[in-house]
C-alpha positions in Angstrom: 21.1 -11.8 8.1 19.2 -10.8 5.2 18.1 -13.4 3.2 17.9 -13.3 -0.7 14.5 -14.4 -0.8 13.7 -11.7 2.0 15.4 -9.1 -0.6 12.7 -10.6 -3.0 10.4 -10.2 -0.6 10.8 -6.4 -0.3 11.5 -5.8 -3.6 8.1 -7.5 -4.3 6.2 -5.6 -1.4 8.1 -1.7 -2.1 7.3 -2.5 -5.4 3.4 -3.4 -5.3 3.0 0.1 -3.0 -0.8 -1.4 -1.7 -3.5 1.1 -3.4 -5.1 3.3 -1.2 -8.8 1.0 -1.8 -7.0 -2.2 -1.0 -5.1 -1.1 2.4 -8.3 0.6 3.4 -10.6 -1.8 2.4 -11.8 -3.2 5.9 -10.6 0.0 7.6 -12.8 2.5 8.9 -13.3 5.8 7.6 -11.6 7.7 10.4 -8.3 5.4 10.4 -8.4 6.1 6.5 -8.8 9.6 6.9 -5.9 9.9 10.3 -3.0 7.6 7.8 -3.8 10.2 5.3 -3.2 13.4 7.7 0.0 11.4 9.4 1.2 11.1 5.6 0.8 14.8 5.1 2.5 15.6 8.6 5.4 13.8 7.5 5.9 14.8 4.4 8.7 12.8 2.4 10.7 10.3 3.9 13.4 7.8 3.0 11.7 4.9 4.5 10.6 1.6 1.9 6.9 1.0 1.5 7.1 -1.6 4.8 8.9 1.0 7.1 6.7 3.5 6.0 3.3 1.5 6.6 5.2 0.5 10.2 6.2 4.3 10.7 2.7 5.3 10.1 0.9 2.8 12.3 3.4 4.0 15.2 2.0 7.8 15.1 -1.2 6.5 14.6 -1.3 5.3 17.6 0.9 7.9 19.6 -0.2 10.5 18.0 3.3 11.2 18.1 5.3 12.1 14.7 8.3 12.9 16.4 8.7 8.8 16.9 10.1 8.8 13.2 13.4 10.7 14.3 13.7 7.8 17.0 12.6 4.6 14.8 15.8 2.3 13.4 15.2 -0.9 11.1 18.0 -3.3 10.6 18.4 -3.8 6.9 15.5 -5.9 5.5 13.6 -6.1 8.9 10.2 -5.3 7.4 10.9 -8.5 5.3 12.1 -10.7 7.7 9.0 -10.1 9.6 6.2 -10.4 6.8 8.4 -13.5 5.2 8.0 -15.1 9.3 4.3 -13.8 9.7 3.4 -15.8 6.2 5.6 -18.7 7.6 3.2 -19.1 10.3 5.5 -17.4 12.7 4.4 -17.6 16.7 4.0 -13.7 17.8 5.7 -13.5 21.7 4.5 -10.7 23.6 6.4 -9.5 27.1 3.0 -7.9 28.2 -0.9 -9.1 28.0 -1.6 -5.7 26.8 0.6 -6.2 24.0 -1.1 -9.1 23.3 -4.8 -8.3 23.6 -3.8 -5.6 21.5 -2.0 -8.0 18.7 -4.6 -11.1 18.7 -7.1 -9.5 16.9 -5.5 -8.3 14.1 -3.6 -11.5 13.8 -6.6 -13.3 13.8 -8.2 -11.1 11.2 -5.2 -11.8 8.8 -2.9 -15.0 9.0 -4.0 -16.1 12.3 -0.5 -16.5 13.8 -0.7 -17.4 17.6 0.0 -15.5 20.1 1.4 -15.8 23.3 2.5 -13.6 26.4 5.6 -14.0 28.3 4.1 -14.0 31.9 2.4 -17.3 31.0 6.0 -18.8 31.3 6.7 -16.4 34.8 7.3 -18.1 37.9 5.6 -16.4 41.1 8.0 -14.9 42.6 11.1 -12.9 40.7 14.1 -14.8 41.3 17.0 -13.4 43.6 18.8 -10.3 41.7 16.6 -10.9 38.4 12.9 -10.1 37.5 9.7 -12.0 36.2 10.1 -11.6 32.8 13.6 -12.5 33.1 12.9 -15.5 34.3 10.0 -16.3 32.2 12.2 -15.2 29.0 15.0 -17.9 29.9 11.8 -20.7 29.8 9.9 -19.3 27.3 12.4 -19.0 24.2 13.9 -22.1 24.4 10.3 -23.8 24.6 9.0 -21.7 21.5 11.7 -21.6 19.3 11.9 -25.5 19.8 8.8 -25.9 18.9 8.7 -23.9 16.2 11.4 -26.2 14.5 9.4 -29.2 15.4 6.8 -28.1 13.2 8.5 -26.3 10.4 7.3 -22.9 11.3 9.1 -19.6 10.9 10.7 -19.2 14.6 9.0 -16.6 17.1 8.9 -12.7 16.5 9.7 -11.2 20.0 7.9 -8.1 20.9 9.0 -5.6 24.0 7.4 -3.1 24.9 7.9 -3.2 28.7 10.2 -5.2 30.2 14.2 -4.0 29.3 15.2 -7.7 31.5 13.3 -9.7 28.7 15.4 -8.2 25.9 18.5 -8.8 27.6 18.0 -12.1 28.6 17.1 -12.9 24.9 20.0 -11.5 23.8 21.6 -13.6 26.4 20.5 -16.2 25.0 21.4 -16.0 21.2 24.9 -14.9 22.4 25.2 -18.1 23.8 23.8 -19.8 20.8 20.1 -20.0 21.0 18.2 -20.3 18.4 17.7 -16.3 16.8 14.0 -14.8 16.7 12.7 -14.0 13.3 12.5 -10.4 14.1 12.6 -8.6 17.6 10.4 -5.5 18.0 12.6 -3.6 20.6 10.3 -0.7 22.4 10.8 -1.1 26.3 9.4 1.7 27.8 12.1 3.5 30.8 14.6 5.0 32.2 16.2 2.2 34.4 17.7 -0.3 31.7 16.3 0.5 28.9 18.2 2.7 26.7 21.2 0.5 27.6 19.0 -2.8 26.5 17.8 -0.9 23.5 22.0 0.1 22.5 23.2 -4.3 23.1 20.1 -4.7 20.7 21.2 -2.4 18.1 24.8 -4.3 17.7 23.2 -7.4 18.2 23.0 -8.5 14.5 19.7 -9.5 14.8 16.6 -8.6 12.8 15.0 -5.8 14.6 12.7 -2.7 14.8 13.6 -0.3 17.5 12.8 3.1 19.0 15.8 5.1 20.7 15.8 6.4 24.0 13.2 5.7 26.7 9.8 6.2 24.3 7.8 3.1 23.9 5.4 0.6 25.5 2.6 -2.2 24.7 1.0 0.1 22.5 3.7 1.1 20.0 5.2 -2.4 19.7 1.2 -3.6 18.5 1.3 -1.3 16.3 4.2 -2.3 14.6 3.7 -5.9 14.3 0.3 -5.5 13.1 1.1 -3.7 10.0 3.2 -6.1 9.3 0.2 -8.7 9.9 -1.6 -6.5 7.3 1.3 -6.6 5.2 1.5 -10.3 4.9 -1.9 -10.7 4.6 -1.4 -8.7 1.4 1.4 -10.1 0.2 0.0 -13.9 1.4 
């Protein structure tokens, strides 16, 4: 649910529409010059100022801008995010390339931790689930706890691999977990994943998601760091 201070929050950010000089200020020439070109490639869209910065960040690093008929935002995700991110939200990653990819640009901006769902994996899969099942069901309870402990915005899940992961997760807030702050929803597939990607999207929860089968480690990165950047304005 959409807070009214998260409405606030986006009102505030569309509003503020980051110059040109300011977003690009630490950015390389090239990246400056490829946001510019994915601009003109897309043309006009009806995306706010957060989904737009997310949208772009995707193709950037696809190269894809096809992705923008695919990409769905629950109402005020963007928000939800950047409000988390600036709340000193924990970033959990199902993949370490999703997190080697995230940890630098969180620690250039907010410095929000980051963490990897394998570190919570046991060995072996269990009988009739996976890994990141498994290490999902441990991992959740453990951060989101924690993150109430300590007064912290609760965890933003990113998926960008493992279709399992999502559904236990949603598994878990169905049976009345604690919910994430926002879930970046991009497993990458054609065995589970369109299905997990469909609970997600009637799941109520905040959430940025790409239909179908596209996706991976790289995509879901790419969307929580401009949200990193976008918090780091807005911080």
């Amino acid at each position: 649910m959409v807070t009214g201070r998260q409405r606030m929050l986006k009102s505030a950010l569309c509003g503020q529409c980051l110059s040109e000089e300011s977003a690009a200020m630490a950015d390389h020439p090239i990246f400056t010059e490829s946001i510019r070109r994915i601009r003109a490639l897309l043309g006009e869209t009806d995306l706010d100022t957060l989904e737009q910065q997310v949208l772009e960040r995707l193709v950037h690093s696809s190269g894809d801008p096809g992705l923008m008929s695919l990409l769905q935002f629950s109402d005020g995700a963007c928000a939800c995010g950047v409000e988390a991110l600036t709340g000193k939200a924990v970033i959990l990653t199902d993949t370490a390339m999703a997190a080697a990819a995230v940890s630098p640009m969180a620690a250039r901006t907010l410095g929000n931790a980051v963490h990897c769902l394998l570190d919570w994996a046991p060995p072996l899969a269990p009988q009739g689930s996976t890994r990141s099942a498994a290490a999902m069901q441990r991992a959740w309870p453990e951060l989101s706890a924690a993150a109430r402990a300590s007064g912290s915005a609760l965890p933003l899940v990113l998926v960008g691999s493992a279709p399992t992961a999502l559904e236990q997760l949603l598994d878990q807030v169905q049976a009345g977990a604690d919910t994430p702050s926002l879930v970046i929803g991009m497993p990458v597939g054609f065995v589970g994943v369109p299905e997990s990607k469909r609970r997600l999207a009637v799941s109520g929860l905040a959430q940025i998601r790409l239909e179908g089968t596209r996706g991976g480690a790289g995509l879901v990165a790419a969307a929580v760091n401009a949200l990193l950047r976008a918090a780091q304005a807005a911080s």
